[in-house]
C-alpha positions in Angstrom: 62.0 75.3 130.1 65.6 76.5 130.5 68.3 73.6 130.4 69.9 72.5 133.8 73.8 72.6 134.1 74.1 68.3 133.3 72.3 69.7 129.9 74.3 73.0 129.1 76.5 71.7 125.7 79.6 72.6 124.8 79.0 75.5 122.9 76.7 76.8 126.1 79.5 76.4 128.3 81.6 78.3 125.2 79.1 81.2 125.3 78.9 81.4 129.3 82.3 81.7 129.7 82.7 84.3 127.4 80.0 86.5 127.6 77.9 88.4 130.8 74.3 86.8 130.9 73.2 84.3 128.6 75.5 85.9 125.7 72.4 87.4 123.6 74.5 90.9 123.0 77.2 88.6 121.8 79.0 88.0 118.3 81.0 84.7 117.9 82.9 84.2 114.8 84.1 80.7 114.3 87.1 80.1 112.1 88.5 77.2 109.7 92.1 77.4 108.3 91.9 74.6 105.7 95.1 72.7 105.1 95.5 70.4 102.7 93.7 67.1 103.7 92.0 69.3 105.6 95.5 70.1 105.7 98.9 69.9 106.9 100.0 69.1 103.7 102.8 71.4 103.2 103.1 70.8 98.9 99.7 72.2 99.2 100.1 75.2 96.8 96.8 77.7 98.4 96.5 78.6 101.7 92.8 79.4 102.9 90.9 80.4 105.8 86.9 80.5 105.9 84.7 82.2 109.2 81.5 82.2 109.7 80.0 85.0 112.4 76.6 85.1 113.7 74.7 86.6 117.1 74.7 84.0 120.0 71.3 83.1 119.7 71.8 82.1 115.9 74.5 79.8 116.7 72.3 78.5 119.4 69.6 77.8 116.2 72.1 76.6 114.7 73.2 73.7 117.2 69.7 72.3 117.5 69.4 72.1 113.8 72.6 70.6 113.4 72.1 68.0 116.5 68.6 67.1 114.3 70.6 66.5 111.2 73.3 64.4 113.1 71.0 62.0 114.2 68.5 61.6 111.3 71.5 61.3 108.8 73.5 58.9 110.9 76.9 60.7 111.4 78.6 61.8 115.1 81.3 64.9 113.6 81.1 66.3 110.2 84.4 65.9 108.3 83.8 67.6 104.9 87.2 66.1 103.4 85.9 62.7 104.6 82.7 63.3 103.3 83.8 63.7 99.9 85.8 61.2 99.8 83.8 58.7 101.6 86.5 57.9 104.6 86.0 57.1 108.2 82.1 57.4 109.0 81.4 58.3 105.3 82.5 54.9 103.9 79.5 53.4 103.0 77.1 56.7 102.0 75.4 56.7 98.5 75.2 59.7 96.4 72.3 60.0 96.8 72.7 60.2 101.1 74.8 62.7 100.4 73.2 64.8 98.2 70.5 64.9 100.7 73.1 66.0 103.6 74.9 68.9 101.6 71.5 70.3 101.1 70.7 70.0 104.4 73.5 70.8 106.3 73.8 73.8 104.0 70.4 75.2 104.3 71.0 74.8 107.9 74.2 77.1 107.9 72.8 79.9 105.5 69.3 80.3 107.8 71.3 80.7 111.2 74.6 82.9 110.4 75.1 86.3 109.5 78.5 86.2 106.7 80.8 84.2 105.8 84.2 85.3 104.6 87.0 83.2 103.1 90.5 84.3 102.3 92.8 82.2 99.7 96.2 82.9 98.6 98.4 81.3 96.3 101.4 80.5 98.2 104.1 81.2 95.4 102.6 84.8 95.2 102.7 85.2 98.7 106.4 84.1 99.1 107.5 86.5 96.4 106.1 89.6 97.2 106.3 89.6 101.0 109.4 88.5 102.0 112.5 89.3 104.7 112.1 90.2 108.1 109.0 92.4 107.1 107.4 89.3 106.5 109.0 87.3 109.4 107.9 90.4 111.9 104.9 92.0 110.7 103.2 89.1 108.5 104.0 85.9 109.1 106.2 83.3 107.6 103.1 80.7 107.5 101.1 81.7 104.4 97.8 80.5 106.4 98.6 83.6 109.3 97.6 86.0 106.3 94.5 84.2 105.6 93.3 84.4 108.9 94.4 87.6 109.4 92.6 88.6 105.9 89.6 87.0 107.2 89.7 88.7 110.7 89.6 92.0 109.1 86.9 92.1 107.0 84.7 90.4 109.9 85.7 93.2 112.0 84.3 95.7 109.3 81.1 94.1 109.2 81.1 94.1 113.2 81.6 97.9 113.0 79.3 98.7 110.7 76.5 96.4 111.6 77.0 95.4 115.3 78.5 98.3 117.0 77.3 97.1 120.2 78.1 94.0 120.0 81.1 91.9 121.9 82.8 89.7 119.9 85.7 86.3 120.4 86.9 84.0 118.0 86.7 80.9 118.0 89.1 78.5 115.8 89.5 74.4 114.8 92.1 73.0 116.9 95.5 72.9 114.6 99.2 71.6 116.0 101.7 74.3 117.1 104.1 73.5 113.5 100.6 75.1 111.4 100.9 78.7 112.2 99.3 78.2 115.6 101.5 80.6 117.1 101.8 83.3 114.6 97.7 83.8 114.9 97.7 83.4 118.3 100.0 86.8 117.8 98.0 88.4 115.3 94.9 87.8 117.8 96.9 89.3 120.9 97.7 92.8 118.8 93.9 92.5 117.2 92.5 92.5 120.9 95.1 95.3 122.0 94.0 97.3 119.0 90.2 96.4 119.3 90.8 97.8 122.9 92.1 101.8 121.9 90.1 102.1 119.3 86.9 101.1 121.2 87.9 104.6 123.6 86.7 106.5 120.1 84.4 104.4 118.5 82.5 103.1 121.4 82.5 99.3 119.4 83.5 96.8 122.5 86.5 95.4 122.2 87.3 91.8 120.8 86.8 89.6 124.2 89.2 86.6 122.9 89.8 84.2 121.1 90.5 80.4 121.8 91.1 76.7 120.2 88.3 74.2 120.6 87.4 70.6 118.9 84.9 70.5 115.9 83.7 67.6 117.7 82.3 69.6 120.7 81.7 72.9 119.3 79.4 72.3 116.2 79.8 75.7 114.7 83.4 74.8 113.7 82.0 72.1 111.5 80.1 74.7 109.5 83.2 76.1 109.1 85.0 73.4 107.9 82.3 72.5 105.2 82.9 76.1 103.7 87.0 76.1 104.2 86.9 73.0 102.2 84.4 74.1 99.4 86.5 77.3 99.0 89.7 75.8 98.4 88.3 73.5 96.0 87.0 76.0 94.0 89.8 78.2 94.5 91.7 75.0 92.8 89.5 75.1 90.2 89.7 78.9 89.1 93.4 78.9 89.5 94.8 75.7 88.2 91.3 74.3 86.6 91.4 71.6 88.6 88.1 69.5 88.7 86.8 69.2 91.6 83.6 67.1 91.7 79.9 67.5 92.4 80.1 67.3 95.7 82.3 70.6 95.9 80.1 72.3 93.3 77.1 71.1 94.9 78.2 72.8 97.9 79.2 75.6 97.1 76.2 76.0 95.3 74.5 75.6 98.4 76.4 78.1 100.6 77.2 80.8 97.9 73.3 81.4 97.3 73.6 82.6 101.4 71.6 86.3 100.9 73.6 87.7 103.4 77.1 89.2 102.8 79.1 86.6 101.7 82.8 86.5 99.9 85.7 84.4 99.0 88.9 86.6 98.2 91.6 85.1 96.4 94.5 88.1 96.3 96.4 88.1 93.4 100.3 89.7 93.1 98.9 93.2 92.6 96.5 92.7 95.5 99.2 91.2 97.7 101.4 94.2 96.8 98.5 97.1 97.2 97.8 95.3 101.1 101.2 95.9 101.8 101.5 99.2 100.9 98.3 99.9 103.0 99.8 97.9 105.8 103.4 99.8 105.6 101.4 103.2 105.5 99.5 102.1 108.4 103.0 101.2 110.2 104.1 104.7 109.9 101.5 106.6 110.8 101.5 104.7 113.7 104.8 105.1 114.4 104.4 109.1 114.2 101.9 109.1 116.9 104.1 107.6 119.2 106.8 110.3 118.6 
């Protein structure tokens, strides 16, 4: 029985306003930049972004699955910092609860998407080999617009390679305008230009969007969020040995045993410099096609 309009959720309404039909030709790739608490904290010293991607109708799996979870575990929107740290809805769970959940909730993410790609970068490194107004005109002075835009371009490999038919938006956690919210919003706009001349040659159809929604309403986003968060933990943990607790190695546990295609980069200084050679090389030969 299909679902009247008083029924459709948010991430139905998402899906119908983005795609023709019911969306079933359609890619969504949901992104989490991570900050600090989940965030803002600006003496945080990695930035990370983490993106999920899956076909409509997995994310649609994915909802009901997730809406089952909510109510037999007893918690309205999944807040993997408070989780950890047993804050705000968390307060009074037992280890044991949440041992139960991250296996769960986990084993509910890896059966419904198709990769998951995270992108962490130290921001010291960042700030000493990119600099000037390269870096204020071509990169990005927020160290989390090179994440995302790290994490954006390996999704759009896998699209091309494995869903060359497919359109695809992106969909990102609601952040405040002093995060970097504008400088993605600009690497978006030139990804969707771009998506749109190259699909004249490779017949892939172009990027259809992108937008900001509330983890609260669109449930994909909190998937997101649980693997942003597990990421930069462990990204802690390889870089500065920092322990991070059995909750974070628990889940990542969980979500790095995904058999799908599945990656966290963390670019060192070499790495850092060798992607902006690429990207200056890229810059010119641009340029000479326009002369």
């Amino acid at each position: 029985m299909s679902r009247g309009k008083s029924q459709l959720t948010a991430l139905d309404h998402l899906i119908l306003s983005i795609f023709q039909g019911k969306g079933k030709r359609g890619v969504m790739s949901f992104v989490t930049v991570h900050f600090d608490d989940s965030g803002t904290h600006t003496e945080s010293q990695i930035a990370i972004a983490a993106c999920y991607a899956a076909h409509v109708e997995h994310w649609k799996k994915f909802e009901r699955g997730w809406n089952r979870a909510k109510k037999n575990l007893g918690f309205n929107v999944f807040h993997m910092a408070d989780f950890a740290a047993g804050h705000g809805e968390f307060t009074d769970w037992s280890d044991s609860k949440k041992r139960k959940a991250i296996k769960r909730l986990c084993r509910i993410v890896n059966n419904c998407v198709e990769i998951g790609y995270g992108a962490a970068v130290q921001k010291a490194l960042y700030d000493s080999a990119i600099q000037g107004d390269f870096r204020r005109e071509f990169c990005g002075d927020f160290h989390y617009t090179f994440a995302v835009r790290s994490c954006a371009t390996s999704i759009g490999k896998w699209r091309r390679n494995n869903r060359q038919s497919s359109s695809m938006k992106y969909i990102f956690d609601q952040m405040g305008s002093n995060h970097g919210k504008g400088e993605i919003m600009k690497v978006m706009d030139r990804a969707i230009s771009a998506s749109k001349k190259e699909a004249v040659s490779t017949g892939v159809p172009p990027l259809t969007g992108y937008s900001f929604e509330s983890k609260a309403t669109t449930l994909p986003l909190q998937a997101a969020d649980i693997f942003a968060w597990t990421a930069f933990q462990q990204t802690r943990k390889r870089i500065f040995g920092h322990n991070p607790g059995w909750i974070a190695d628990l889940a990542w546990q969980h979500l790095s045993s995904f058999r799908g295609p599945f990656q966290v980069s963390f670019f060192t200084r070499e790495q850092l410099e060798l992607w902006l050679d690429e990207y200056l090389d890229k810059l010119i030969e641009l340029a000479k096609k326009k002369e």
